[in-house]
C-alpha positions in Angstrom: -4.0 -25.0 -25.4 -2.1 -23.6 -28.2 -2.3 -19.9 -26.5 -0.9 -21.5 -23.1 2.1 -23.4 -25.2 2.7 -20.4 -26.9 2.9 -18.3 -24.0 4.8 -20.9 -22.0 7.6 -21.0 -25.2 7.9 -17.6 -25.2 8.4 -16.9 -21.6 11.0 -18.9 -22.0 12.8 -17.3 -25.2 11.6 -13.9 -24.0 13.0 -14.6 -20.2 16.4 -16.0 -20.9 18.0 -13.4 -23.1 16.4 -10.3 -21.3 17.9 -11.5 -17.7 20.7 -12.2 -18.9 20.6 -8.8 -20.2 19.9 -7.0 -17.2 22.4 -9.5 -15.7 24.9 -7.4 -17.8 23.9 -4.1 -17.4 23.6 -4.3 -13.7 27.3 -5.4 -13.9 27.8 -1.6 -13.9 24.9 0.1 -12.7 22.0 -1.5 -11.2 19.8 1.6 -11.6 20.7 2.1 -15.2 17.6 3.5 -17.4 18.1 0.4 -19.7 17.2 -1.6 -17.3 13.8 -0.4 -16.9 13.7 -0.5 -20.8 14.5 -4.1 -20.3 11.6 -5.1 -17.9 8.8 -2.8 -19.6 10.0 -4.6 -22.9 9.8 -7.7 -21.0 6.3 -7.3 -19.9 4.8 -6.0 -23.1 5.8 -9.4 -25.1 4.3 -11.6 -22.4 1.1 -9.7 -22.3 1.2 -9.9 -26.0 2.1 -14.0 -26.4 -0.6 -14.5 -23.7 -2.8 -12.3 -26.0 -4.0 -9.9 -24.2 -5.8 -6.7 -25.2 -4.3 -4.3 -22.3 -5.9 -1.0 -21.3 -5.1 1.5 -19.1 -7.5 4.3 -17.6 -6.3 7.5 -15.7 -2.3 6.8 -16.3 -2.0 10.5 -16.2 -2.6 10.7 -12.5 0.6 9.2 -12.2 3.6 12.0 -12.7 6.4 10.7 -14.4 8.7 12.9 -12.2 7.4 11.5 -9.3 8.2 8.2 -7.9 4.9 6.4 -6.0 3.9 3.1 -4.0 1.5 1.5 -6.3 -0.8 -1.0 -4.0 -2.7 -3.6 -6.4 -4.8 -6.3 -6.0 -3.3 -9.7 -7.0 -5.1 -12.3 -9.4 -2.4 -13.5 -11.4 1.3 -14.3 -12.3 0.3 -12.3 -15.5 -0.5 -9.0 -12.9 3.1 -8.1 -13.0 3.8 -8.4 -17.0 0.6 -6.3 -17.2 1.8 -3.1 -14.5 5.2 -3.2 -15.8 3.8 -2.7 -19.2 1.1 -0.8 -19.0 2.7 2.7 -16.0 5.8 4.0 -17.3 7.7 4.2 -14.2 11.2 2.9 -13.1 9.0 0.0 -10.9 10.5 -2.5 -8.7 8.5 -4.8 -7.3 8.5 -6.6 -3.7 8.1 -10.5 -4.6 8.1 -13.9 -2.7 11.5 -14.9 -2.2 11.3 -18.3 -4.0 11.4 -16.3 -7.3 14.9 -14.9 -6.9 16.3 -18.9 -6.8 15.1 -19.7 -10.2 18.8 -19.8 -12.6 19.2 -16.5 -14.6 15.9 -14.7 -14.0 16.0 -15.0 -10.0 19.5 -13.6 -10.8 18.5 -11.0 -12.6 15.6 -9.8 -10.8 18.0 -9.8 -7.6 21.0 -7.3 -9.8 18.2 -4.8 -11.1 16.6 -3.8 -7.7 13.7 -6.1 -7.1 13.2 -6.6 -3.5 12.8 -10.4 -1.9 10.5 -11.0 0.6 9.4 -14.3 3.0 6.3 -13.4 4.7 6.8 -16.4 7.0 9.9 -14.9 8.5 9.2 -11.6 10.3 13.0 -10.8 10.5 13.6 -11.2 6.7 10.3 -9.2 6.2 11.3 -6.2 8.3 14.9 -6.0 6.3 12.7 -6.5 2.7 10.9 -2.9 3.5 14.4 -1.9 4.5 15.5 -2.7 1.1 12.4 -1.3 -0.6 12.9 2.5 1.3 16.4 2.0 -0.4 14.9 1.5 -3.2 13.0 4.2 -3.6 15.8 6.9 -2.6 17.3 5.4 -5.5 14.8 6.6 -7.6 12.4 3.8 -8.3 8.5 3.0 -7.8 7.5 0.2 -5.6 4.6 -2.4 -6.5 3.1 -3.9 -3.6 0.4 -6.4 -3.1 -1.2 -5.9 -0.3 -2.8 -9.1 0.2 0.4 -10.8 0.3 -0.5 -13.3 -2.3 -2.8 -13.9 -5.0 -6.9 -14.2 -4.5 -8.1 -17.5 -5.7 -12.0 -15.8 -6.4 -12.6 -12.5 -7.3 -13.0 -11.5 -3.8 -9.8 -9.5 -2.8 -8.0 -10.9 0.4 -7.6 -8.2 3.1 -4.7 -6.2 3.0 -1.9 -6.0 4.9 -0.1 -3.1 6.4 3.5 -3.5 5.2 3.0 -0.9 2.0 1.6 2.0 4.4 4.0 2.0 6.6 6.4 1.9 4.1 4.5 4.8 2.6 4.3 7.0 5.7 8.2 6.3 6.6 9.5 7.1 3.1 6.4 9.9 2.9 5.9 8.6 -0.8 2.5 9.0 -2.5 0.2 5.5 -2.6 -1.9 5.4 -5.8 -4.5 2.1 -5.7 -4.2 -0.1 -9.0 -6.7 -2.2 -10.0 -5.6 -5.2 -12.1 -9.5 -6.2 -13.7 -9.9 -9.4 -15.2 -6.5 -11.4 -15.0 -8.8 -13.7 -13.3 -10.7 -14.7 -16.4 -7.3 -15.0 -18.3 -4.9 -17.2 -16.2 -6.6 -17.3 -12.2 -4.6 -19.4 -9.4 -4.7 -23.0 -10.3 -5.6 -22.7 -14.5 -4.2 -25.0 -16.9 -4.9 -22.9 -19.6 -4.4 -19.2 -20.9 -7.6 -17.3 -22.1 -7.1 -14.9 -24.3 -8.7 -11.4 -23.5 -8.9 -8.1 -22.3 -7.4 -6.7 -19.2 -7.6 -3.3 -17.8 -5.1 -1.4 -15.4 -7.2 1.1 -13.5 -4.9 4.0 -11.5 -6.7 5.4 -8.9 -6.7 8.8 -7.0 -3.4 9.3 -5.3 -3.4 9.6 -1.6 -0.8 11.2 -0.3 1.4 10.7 3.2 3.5 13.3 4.0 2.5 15.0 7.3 0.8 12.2 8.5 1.6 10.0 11.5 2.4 6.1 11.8 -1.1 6.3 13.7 -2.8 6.8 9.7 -1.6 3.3 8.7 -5.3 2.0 9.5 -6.8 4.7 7.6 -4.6 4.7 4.6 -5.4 1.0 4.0 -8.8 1.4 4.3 -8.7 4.2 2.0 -6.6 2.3 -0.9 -8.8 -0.5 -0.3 -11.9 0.9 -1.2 -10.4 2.4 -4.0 -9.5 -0.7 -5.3 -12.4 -2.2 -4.8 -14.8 0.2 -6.3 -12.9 -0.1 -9.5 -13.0 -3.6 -9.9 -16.3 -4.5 -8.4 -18.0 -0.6 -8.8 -18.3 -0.3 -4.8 -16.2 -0.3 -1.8 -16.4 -3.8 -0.1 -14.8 -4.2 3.5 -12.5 -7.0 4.5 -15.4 -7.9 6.3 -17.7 -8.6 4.5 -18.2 -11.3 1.0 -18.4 -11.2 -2.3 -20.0 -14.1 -4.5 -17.8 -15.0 -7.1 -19.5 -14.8 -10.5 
């Protein structure tokens, strides 16, 4: 219980004063380098105070001249500290709308970029990629989950095909990201933090350009199994189950 306080203090004392940073540098530019020093700084002290030992494997597929759609799977609210700390890119992410209504960090996720998004509205969703496409001709890399929420067993959800056809329209590169064991620290419903280690796994990057809207299917597939064989060591198909250990 003393990790969760802990944690839950300093998200506090870490959140406040960085937003209201960004807040201030977004007053006069909203895609100012210190902004991303701002979030990856961000993430790196919640990942500490939950105290986790991160790891990354294969970063150096990703190019740091090159901007990307990462696709992840989604166990955790501590999966975004974890990315943002752990692939140096200028990343934005695509999250649930409710977020950007909480006082000062809702504010300040809405000046540096981040992109709001309500599933249950198909309008709102359809002007969210629009924002996201702007986005990246801006300069920035864009997280998506594709299973449009987090998994509450270690089974992924299927995913969805919002990210690939925001891939093939922009003609950005996808690279699969699995986000192992943020389940066994802090899974959907926990009470408590446990402490321990986490790994960010990049995959191989697939890339778009000359590729039709017809691909979506494929592409999904592809960054699916991907994801899947590094977390579980095989590809597993929407279709089929997964026993949860």
């Amino acid at each position: 219980m003393l990790r969760t306080a802990w944690l839950a203090i300093a998200a506090v004392f870490v959140t406040i004063p960085l937003s209201t940073a960004t807040i201030l540098v977004a007053v006069f530019r909203s895609t100012s380098p210190l902004i991303d020093l701002i979030v990856r700084t961000w993430g790196r002290l919640l990942v500490k105070a939950a105290g986790i030992d991160l790891h990354v494997e294969n970063v150096d597929r990703i190019d740091p001249a090159k901007r990307y759609i990462l696709v992840a799977n989604h166990y955790s609210y501590l999966d975004i500290p974890c990315i943002v700390a752990a692939v140096p890119q200028p990343i934005r992410f695509m999250a649930k709308v409710s977020l950007f209504k909480i006082p000062i960090f809702g504010w300040a996720i809405g000046r540096a970029g981040f992109i709001p998004i309500d599933r249950k509205d198909r309008r709102t969703a359809v002007k969210s990629f629009d924002l996201a496409a702007d986005r990246i001709r801006k300069g920035n890399t864009i997280v998506i989950f594709p299973e449009e929420g987090r998994s509450k067993t270690r089974e992924m959800r299927p995913f969805q095909r919002g990210a690939f056809l925001l891939a093939l329209k922009s003609e950005k590169t996808i690279v699969p990201i699995a986000i192992d064991s943020t389940f066994d620290v802090f899974p959907v419903g926990a009470k408590r933090v446990t402490p321990g280690r986490v790994t960010i796994r990049v995959g191989t990057p697939i890339e778009t350009a000359g590729r039709s809207l017809r691909d979506k299917g494929a592409l999904l597939e592809e960054a699916r199994a991907q994801v899947s064989t590094m977390l579980f060591g095989e590809a597993v198909t929407d279709r089929e189950s997964r026993p949860s250990p």
